[in-house]
Residue, then its C-alpha position, 0 to 999 in steps of 0.5 A: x544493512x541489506x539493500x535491495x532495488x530490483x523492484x521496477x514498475x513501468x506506466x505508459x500513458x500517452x507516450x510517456x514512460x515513467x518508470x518508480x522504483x521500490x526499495x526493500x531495506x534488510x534491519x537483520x539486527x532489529x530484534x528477530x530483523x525486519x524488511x523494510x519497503x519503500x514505494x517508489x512513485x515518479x517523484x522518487x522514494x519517500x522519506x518513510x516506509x510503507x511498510x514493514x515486515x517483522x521476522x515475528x509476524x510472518x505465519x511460519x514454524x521457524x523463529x526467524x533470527x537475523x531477518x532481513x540479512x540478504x535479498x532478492x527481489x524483482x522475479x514474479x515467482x507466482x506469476x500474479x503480475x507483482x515482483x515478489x522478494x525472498x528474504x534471508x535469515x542467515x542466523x536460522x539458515x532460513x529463507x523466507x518467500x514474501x509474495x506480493x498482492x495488489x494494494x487498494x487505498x480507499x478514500x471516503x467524503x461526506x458532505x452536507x448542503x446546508x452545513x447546518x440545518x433548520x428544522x424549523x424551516x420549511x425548504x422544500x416540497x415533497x408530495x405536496x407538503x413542505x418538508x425539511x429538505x437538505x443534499x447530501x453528497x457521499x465520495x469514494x476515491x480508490x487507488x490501486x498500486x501499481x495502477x497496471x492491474 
């Protein structure tokens, strides 16, 4: 198992650096080898990946073998602001260039006032005719990671 944590973000708000590692772990052994990665946040790693990258699913002519056996990360190899991470495939004497992009999660709620509405009940006027009125209330929460960019 390869282990790399050369993955370093740092937040100041307010006079207050908090600094989250991320963690990319090489399984060169599963199948083709996969790259774990394990995003870090100021109460520390999580107990489960955010992702996983199989030798497989990378867009390239070479049918990586072994996957994941070296890495090196932390350099901004495309200057886009993000710590990119080069993998090594030591069994197919290749060696695989992951850059990486901003991730956006996006969170949505509805809700209605009344929960449950009666359409036989007049509730509101409208242009001078009684009408079935309700609120609807529609949310969108997005996050960006790193919250930097």
């Amino acid at each position: 198992m390869q282990l790399a944590c050369r993955f370093i973000f740092i937040d100041s708000v307010c006079c207050k650096t908090v600094v989250t590692l991320d963690l990319a772990v090489g399984a060169p052994y599963e199948g083709r080898g996969a790259v774990y990665i394990f995003r870090g946040s100021p109460d520390g790693l999580p107990a489960v990946h955010s992702q996983r990258i199989y030798a497989g699913d990378l867009a390239s002519n070479l049918a990586f073998r072994a996957f994941g056996s070296s890495l090196a990360g932390g350099a901004d190899l495309d200057r886009s602001g993000y710590p990119d991470i080069i993998v090594g495939a030591y069994q197919s004497n290749s060696v695989a260039v992951l850059l990486a992009r901003p991730v956006v999660n996006i969170e949505a709620s509805i809700s209605a006032t009344p929960q449950h509405i009666d359409i036989s009940a007049d509730t509101c006027s409208v242009d001078h005719s009684q009408n079935v009125c309700f609120q609807v209330k529609v949310c969108f929460r997005f996050t960006a990671e790193p919250r930097d960019k």
